[in-house]
Every structure is written in C-alpha cells, then in structure tokens.
mmCIF file of the N, C-alpha and C atoms, coordinates in Angstrom:
data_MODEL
# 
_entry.id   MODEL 
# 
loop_
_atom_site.group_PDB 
_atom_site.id 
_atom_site.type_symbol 
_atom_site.label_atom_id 
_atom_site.label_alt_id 
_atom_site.label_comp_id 
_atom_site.label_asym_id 
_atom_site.label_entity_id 
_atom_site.label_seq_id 
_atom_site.pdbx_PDB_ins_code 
_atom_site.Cartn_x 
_atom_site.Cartn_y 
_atom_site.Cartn_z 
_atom_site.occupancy 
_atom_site.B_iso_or_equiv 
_atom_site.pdbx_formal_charge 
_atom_site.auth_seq_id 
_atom_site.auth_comp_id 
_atom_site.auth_asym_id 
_atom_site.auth_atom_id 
_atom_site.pdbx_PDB_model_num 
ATOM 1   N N  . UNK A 1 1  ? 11.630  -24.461 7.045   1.00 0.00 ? 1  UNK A N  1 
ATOM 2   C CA . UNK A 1 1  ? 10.377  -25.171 7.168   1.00 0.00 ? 1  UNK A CA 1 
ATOM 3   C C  . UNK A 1 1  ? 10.616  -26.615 6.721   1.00 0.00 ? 1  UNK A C  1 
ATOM 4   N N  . UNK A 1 2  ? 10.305  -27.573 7.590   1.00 0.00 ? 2  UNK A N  1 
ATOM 5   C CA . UNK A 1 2  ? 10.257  -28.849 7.465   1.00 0.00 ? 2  UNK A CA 1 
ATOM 6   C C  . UNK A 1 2  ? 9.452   -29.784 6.926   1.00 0.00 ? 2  UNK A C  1 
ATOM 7   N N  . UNK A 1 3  ? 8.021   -29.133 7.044   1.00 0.00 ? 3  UNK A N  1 
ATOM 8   C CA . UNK A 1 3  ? 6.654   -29.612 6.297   1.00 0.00 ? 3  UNK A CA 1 
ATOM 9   C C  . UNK A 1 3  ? 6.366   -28.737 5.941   1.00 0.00 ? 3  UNK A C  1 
ATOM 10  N N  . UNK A 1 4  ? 4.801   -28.617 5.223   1.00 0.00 ? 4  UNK A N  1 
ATOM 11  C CA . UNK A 1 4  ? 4.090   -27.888 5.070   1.00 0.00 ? 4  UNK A CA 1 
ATOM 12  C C  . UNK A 1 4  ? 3.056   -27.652 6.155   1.00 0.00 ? 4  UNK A C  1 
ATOM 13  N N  . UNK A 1 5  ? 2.427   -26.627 6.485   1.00 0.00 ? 5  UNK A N  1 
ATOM 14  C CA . UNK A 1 5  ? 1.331   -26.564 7.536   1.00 0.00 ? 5  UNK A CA 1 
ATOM 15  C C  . UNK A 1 5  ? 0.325   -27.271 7.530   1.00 0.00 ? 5  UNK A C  1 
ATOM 16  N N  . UNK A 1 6  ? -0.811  -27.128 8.219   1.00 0.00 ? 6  UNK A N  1 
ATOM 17  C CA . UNK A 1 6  ? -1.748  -27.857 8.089   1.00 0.00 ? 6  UNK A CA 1 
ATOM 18  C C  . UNK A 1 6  ? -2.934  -26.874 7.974   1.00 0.00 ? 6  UNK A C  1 
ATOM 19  N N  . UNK A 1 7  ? -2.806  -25.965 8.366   1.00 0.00 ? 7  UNK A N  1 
ATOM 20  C CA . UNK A 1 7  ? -4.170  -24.835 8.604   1.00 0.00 ? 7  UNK A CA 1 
ATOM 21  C C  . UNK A 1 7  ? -3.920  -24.603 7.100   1.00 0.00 ? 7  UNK A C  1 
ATOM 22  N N  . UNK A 1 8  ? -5.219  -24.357 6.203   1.00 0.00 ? 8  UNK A N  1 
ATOM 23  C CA . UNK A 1 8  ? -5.074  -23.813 5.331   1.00 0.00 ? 8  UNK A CA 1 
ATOM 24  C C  . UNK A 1 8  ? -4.994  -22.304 5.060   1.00 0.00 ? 8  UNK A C  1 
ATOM 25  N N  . UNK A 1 9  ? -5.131  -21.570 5.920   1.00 0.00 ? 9  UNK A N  1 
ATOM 26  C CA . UNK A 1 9  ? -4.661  -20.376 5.281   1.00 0.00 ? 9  UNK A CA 1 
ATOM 27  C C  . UNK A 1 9  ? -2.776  -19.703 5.799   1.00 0.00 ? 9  UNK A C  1 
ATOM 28  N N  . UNK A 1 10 ? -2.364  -20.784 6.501   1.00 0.00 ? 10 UNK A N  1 
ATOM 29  C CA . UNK A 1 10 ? -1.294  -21.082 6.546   1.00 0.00 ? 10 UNK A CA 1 
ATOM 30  C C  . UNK A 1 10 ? -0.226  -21.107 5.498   1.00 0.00 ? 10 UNK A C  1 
ATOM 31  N N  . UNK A 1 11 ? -1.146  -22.706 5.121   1.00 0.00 ? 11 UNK A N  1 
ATOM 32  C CA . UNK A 1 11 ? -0.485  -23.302 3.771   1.00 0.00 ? 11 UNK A CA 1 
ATOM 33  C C  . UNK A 1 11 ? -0.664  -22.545 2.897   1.00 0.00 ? 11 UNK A C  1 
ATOM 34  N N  . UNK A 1 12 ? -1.450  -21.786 2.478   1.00 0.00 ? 12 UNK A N  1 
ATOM 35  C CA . UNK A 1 12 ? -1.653  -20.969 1.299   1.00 0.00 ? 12 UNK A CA 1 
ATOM 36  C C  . UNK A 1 12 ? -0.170  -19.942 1.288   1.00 0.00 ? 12 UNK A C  1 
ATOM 37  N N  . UNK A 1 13 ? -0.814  -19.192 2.474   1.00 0.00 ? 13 UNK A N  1 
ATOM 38  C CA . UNK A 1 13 ? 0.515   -18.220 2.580   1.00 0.00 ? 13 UNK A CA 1 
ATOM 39  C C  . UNK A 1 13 ? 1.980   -18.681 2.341   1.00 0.00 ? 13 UNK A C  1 
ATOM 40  N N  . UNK A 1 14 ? 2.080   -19.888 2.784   1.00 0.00 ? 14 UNK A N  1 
ATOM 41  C CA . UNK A 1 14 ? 3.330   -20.432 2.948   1.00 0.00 ? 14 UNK A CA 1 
ATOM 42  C C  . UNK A 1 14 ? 3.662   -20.763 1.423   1.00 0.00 ? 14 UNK A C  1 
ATOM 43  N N  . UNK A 1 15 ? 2.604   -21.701 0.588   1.00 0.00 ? 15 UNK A N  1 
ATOM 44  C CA . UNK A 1 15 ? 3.008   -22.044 -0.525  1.00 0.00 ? 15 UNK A CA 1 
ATOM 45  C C  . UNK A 1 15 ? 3.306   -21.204 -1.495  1.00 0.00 ? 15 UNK A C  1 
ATOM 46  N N  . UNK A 1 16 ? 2.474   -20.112 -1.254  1.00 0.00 ? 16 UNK A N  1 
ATOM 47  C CA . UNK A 1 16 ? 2.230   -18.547 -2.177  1.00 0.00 ? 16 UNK A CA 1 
ATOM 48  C C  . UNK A 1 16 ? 3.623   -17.632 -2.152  1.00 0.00 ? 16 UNK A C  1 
ATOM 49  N N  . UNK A 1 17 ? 4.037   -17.946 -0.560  1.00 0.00 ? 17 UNK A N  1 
ATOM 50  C CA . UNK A 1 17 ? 5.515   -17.107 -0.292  1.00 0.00 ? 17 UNK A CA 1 
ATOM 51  C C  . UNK A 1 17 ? 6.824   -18.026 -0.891  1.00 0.00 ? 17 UNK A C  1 
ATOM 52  N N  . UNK A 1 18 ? 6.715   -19.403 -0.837  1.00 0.00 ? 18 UNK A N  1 
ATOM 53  C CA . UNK A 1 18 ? 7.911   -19.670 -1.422  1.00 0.00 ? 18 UNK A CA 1 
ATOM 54  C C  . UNK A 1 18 ? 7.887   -19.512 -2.852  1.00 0.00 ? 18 UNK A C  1 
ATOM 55  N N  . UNK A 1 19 ? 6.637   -19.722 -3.899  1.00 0.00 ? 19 UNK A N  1 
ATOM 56  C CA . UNK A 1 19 ? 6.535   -19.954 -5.000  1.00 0.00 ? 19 UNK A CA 1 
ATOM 57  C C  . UNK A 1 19 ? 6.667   -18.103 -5.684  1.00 0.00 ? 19 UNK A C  1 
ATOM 58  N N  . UNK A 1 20 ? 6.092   -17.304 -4.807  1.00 0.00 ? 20 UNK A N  1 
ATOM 59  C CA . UNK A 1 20 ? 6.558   -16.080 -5.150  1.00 0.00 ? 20 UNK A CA 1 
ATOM 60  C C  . UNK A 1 20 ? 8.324   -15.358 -4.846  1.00 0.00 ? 20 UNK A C  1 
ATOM 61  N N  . UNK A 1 21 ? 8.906   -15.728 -3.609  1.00 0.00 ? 21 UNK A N  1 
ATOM 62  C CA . UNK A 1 21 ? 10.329  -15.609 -3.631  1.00 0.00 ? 21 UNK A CA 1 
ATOM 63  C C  . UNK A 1 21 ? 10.644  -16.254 -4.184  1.00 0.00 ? 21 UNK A C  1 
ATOM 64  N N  . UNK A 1 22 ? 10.493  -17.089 -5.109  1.00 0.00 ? 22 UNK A N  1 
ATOM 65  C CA . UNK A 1 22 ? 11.465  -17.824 -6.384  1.00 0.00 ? 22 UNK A CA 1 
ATOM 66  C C  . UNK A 1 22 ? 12.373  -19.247 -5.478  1.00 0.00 ? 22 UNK A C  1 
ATOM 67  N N  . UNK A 1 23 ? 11.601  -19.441 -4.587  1.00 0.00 ? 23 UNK A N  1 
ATOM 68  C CA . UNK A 1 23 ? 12.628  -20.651 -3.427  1.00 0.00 ? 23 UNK A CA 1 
ATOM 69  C C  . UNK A 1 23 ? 12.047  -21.712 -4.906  1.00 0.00 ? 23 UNK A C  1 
ATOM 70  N N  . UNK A 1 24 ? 10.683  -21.743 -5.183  1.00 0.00 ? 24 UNK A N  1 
ATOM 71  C CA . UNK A 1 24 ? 10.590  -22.663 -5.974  1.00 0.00 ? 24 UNK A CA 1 
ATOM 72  C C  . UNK A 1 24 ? 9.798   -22.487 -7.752  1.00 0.00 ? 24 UNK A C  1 
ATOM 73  N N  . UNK A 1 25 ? 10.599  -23.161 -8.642  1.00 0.00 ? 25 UNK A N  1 
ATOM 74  C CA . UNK A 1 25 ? 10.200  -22.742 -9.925  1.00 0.00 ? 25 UNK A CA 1 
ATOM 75  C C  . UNK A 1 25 ? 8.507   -23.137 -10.199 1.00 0.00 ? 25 UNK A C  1 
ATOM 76  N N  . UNK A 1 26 ? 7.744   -23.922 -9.782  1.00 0.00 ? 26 UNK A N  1 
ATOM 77  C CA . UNK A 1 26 ? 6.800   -24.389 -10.213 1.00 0.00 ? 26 UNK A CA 1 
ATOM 78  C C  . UNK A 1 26 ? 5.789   -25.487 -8.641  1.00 0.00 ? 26 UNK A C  1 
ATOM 79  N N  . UNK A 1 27 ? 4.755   -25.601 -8.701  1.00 0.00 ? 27 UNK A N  1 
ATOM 80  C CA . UNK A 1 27 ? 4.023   -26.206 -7.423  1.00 0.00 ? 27 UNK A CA 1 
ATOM 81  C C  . UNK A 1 27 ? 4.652   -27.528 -7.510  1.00 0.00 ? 27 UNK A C  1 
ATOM 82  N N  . UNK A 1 28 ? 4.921   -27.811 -8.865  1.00 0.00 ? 28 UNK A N  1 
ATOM 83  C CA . UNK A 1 28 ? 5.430   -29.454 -8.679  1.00 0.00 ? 28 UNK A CA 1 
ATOM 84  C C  . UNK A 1 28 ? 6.822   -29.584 -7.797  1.00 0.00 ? 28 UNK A C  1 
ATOM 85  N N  . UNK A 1 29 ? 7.347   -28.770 -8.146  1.00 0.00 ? 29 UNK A N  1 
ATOM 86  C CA . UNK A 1 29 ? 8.860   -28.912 -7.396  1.00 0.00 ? 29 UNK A CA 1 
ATOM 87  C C  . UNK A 1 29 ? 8.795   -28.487 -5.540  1.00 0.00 ? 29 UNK A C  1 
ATOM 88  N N  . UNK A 1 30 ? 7.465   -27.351 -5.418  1.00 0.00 ? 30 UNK A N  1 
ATOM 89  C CA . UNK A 1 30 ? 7.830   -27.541 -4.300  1.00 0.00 ? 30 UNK A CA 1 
ATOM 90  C C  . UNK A 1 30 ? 7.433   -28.650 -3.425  1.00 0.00 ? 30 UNK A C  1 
ATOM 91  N N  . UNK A 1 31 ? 6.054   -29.291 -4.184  1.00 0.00 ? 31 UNK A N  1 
ATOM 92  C CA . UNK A 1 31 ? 5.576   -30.402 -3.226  1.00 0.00 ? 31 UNK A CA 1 
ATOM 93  C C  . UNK A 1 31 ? 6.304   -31.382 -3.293  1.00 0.00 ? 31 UNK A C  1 
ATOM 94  N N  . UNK A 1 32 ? 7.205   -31.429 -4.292  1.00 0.00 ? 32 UNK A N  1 
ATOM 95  C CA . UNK A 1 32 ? 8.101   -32.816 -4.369  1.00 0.00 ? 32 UNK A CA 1 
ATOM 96  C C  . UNK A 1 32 ? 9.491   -32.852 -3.146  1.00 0.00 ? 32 UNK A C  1 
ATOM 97  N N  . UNK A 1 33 ? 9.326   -31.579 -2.684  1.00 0.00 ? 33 UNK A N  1 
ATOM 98  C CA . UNK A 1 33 ? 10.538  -31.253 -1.785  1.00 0.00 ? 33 UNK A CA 1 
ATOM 99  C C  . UNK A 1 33 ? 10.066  -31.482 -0.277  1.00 0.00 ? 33 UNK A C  1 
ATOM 100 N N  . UNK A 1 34 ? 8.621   -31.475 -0.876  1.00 0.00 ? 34 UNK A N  1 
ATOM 101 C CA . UNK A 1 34 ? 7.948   -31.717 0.886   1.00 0.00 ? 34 UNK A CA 1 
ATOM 102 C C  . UNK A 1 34 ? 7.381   -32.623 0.914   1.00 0.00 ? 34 UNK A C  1 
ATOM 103 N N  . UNK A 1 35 ? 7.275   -33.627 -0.238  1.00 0.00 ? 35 UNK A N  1 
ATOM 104 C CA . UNK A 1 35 ? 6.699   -35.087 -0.356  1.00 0.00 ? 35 UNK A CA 1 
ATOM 105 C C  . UNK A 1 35 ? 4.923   -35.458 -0.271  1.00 0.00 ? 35 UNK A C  1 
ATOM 106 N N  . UNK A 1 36 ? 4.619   -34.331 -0.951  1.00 0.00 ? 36 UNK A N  1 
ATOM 107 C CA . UNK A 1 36 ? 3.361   -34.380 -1.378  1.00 0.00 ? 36 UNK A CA 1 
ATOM 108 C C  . UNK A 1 36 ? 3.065   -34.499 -2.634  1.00 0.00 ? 36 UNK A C  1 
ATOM 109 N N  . UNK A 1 37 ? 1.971   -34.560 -3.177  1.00 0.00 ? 37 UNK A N  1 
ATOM 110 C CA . UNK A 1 37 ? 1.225   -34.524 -4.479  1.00 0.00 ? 37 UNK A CA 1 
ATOM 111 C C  . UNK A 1 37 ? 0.784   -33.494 -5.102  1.00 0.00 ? 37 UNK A C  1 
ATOM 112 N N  . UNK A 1 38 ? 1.017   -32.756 -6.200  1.00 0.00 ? 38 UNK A N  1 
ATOM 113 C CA . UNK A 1 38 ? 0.744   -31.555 -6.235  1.00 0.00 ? 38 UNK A CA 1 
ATOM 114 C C  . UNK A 1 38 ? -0.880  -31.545 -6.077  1.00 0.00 ? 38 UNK A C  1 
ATOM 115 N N  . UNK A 1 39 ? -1.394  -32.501 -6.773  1.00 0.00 ? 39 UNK A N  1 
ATOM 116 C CA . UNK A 1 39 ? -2.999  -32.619 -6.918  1.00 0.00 ? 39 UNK A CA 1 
ATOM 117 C C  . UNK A 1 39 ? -3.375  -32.867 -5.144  1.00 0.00 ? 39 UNK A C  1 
ATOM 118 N N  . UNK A 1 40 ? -2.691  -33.495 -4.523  1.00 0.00 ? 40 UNK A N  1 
ATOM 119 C CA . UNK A 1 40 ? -3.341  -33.757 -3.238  1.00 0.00 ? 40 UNK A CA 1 
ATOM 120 C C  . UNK A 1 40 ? -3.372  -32.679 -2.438  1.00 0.00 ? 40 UNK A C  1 
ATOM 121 N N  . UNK A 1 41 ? -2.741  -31.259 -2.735  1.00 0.00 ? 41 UNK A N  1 
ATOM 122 C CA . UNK A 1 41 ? -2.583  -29.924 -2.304  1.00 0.00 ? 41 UNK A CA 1 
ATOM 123 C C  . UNK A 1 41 ? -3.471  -29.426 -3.075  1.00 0.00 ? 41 UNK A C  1 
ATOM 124 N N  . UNK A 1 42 ? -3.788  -29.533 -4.414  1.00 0.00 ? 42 UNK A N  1 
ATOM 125 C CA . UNK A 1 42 ? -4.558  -29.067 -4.524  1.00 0.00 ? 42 UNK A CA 1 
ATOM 126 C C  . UNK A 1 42 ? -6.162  -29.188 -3.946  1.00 0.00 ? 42 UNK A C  1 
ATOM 127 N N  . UNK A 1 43 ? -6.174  -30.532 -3.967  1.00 0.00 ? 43 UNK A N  1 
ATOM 128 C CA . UNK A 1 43 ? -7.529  -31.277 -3.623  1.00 0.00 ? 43 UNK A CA 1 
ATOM 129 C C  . UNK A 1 43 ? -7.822  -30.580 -2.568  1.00 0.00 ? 43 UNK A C  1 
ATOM 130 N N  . UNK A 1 44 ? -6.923  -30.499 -1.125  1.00 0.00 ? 44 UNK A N  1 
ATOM 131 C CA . UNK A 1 44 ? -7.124  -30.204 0.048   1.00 0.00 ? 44 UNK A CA 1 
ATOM 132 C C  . UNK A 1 44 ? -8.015  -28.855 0.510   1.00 0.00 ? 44 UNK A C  1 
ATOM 133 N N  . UNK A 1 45 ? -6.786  -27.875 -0.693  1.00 0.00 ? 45 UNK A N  1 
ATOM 134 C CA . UNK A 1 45 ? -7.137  -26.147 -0.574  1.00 0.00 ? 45 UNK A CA 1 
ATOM 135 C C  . UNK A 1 45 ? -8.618  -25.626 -0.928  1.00 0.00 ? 45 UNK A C  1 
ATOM 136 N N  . UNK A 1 46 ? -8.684  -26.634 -2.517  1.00 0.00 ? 46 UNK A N  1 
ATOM 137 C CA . UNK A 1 46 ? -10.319 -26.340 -2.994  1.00 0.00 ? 46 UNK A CA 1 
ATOM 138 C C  . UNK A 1 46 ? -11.621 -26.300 -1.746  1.00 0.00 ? 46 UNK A C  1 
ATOM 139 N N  . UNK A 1 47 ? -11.007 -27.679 -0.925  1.00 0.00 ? 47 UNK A N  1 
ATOM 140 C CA . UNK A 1 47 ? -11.921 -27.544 0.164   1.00 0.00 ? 47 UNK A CA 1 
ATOM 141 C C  . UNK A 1 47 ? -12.685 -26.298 0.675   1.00 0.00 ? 47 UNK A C  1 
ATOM 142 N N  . UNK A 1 48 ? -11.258 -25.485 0.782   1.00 0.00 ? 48 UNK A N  1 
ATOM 143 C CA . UNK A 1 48 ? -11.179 -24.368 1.929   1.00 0.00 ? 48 UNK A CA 1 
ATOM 144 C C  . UNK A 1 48 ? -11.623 -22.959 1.084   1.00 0.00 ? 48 UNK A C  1 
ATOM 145 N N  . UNK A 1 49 ? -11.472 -22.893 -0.404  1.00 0.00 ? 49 UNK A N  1 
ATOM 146 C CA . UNK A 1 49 ? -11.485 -22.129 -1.035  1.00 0.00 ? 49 UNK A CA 1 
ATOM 147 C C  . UNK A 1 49 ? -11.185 -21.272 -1.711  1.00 0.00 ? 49 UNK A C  1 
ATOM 148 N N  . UNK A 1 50 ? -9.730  -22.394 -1.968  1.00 0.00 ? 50 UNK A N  1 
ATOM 149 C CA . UNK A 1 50 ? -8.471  -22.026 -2.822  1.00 0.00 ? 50 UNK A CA 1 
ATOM 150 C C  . UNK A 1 50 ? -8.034  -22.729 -3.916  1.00 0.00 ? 50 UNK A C  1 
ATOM 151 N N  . UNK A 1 51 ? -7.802  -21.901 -5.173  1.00 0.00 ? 51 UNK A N  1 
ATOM 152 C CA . UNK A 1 51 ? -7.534  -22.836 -6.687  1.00 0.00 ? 51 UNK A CA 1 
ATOM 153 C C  . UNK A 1 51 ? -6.414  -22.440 -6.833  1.00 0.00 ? 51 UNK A C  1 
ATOM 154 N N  . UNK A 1 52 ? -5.738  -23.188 -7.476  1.00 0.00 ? 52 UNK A N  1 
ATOM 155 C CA . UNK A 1 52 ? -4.422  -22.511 -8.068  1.00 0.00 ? 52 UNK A CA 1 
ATOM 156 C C  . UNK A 1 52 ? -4.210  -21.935 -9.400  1.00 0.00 ? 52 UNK A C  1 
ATOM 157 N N  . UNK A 1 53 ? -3.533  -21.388 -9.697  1.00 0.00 ? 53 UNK A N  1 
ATOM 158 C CA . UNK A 1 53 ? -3.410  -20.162 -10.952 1.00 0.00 ? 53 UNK A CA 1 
ATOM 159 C C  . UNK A 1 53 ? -2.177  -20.576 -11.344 1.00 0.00 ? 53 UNK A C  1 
ATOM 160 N N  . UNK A 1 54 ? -2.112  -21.249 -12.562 1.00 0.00 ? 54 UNK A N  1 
ATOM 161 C CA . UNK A 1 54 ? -1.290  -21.276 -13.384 1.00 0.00 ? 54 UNK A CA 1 
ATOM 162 C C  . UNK A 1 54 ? -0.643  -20.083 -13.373 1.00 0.00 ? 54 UNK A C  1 
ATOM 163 N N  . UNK A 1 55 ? -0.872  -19.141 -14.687 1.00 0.00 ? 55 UNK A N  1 
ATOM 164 C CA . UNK A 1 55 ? -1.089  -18.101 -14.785 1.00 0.00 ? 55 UNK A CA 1 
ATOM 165 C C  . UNK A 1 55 ? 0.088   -16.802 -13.351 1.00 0.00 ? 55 UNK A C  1 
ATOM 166 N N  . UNK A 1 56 ? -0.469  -16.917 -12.266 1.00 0.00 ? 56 UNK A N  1 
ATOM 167 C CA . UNK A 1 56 ? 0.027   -16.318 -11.620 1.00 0.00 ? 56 UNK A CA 1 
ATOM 168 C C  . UNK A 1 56 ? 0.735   -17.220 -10.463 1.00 0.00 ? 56 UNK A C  1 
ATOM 169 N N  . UNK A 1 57 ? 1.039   -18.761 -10.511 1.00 0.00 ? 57 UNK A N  1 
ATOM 170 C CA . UNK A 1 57 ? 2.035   -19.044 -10.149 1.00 0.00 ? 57 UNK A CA 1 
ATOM 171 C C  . UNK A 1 57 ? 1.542   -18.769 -8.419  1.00 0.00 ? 57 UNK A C  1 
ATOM 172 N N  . UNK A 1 58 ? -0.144  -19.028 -8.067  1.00 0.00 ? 58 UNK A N  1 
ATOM 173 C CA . UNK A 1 58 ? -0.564  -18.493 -6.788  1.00 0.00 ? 58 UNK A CA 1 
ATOM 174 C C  . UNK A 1 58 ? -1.836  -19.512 -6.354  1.00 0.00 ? 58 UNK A C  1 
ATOM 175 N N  . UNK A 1 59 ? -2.172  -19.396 -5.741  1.00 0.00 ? 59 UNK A N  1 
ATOM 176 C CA . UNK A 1 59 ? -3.109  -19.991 -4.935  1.00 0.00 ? 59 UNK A CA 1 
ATOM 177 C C  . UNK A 1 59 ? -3.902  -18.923 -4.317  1.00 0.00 ? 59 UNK A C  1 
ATOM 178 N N  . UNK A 1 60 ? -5.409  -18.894 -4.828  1.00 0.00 ? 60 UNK A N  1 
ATOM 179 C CA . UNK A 1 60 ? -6.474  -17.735 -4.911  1.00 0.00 ? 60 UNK A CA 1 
ATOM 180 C C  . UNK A 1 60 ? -7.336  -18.297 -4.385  1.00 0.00 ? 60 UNK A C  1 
ATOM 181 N N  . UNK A 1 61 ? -8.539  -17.466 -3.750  1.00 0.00 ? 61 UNK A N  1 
ATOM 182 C CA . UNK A 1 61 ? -9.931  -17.944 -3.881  1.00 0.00 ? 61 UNK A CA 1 
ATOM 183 C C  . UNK A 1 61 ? -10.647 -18.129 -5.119  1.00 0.00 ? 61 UNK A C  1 
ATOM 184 N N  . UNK A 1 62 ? -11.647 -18.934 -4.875  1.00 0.00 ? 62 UNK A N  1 
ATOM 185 C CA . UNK A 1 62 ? -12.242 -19.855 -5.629  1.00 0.00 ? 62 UNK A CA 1 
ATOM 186 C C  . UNK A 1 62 ? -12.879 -18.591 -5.946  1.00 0.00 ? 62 UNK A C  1 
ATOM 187 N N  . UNK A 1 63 ? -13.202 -17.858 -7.450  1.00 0.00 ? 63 UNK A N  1 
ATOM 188 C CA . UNK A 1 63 ? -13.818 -16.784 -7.803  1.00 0.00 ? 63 UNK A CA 1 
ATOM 189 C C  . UNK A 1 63 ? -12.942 -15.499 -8.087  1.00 0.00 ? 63 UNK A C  1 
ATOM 190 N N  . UNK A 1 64 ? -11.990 -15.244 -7.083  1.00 0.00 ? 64 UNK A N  1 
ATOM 191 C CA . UNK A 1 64 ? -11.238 -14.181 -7.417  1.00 0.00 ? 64 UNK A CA 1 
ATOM 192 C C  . UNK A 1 64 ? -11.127 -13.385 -8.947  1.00 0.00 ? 64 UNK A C  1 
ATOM 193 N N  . UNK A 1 65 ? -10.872 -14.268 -9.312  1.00 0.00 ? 65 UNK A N  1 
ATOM 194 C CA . UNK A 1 65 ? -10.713 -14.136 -11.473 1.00 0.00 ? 65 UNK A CA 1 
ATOM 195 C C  . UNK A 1 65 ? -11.807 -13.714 -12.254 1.00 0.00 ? 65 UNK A C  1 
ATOM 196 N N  . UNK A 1 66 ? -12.690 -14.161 -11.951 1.00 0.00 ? 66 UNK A N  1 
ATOM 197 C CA . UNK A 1 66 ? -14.549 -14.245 -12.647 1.00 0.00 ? 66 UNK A CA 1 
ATOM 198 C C  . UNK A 1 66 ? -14.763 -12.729 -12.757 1.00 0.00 ? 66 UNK A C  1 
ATOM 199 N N  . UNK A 1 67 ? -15.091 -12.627 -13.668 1.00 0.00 ? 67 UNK A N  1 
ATOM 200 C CA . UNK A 1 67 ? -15.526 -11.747 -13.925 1.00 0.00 ? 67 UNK A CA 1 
ATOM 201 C C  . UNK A 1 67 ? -17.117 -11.080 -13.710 1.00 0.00 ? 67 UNK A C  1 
ATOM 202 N N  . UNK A 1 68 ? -17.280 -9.859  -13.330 1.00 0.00 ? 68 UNK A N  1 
ATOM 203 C CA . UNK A 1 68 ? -18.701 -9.753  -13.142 1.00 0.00 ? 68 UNK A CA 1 
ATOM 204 C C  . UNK A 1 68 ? -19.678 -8.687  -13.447 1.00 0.00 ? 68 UNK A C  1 
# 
C-alpha cells in the first residue's frame, strides 16, 4: 500500500490491520510512513465515527466503550 485510502471505513480497516499485525508500533509511526498527521487522521475519522483507543491500539466507533 502506497497511501492510505480515502473511504473511511477503508481507512479504518486498513489502519486497524497494520497497527494490529504489528507492521506498525504506534499511529504516529504509521502516519509518518504515509506522510500524514496523526491528528489530521484523527480529525478526519471522528467525522465518520471513529476515535482512536489508546488503550487498544484501534480505531472504534464513537461510543463503543461507554458504558450503559
């Protein structure tokens, strides 16, 4: 993969699959490999209805976690 996608549930998958096969240690390293911002990935996803998780090293829906 040369970029990152553009569809977000694309990108999710995509970012979720490298950061879970271990291609990359942390979101910073992979966006730095694809010449993005980690925050500007983030900014984008929230749109769509995706946060990222420390924690699990993932990119979730907005709520997933909450308890209810």
């Amino acid at each position: 993969m040369d970029h990152l996608p553009s569809d977000p549930a694309i990108l999710v998958s995509s970012v979720n699959m490298l950061l879970r096969d271990e291609e990359f240690d942390t979101l910073e390293a992979l966006c730095y490999s694809f010449g993005t911002e980690p925050q500007q990935l983030e900014d984008y996803l929230v749109k769509y209805g995706f946060v990222y998780s420390n924690e699990q090293r993932q990119f979730r829906p907005i709520g997933y976690d909450s308890k209810v």
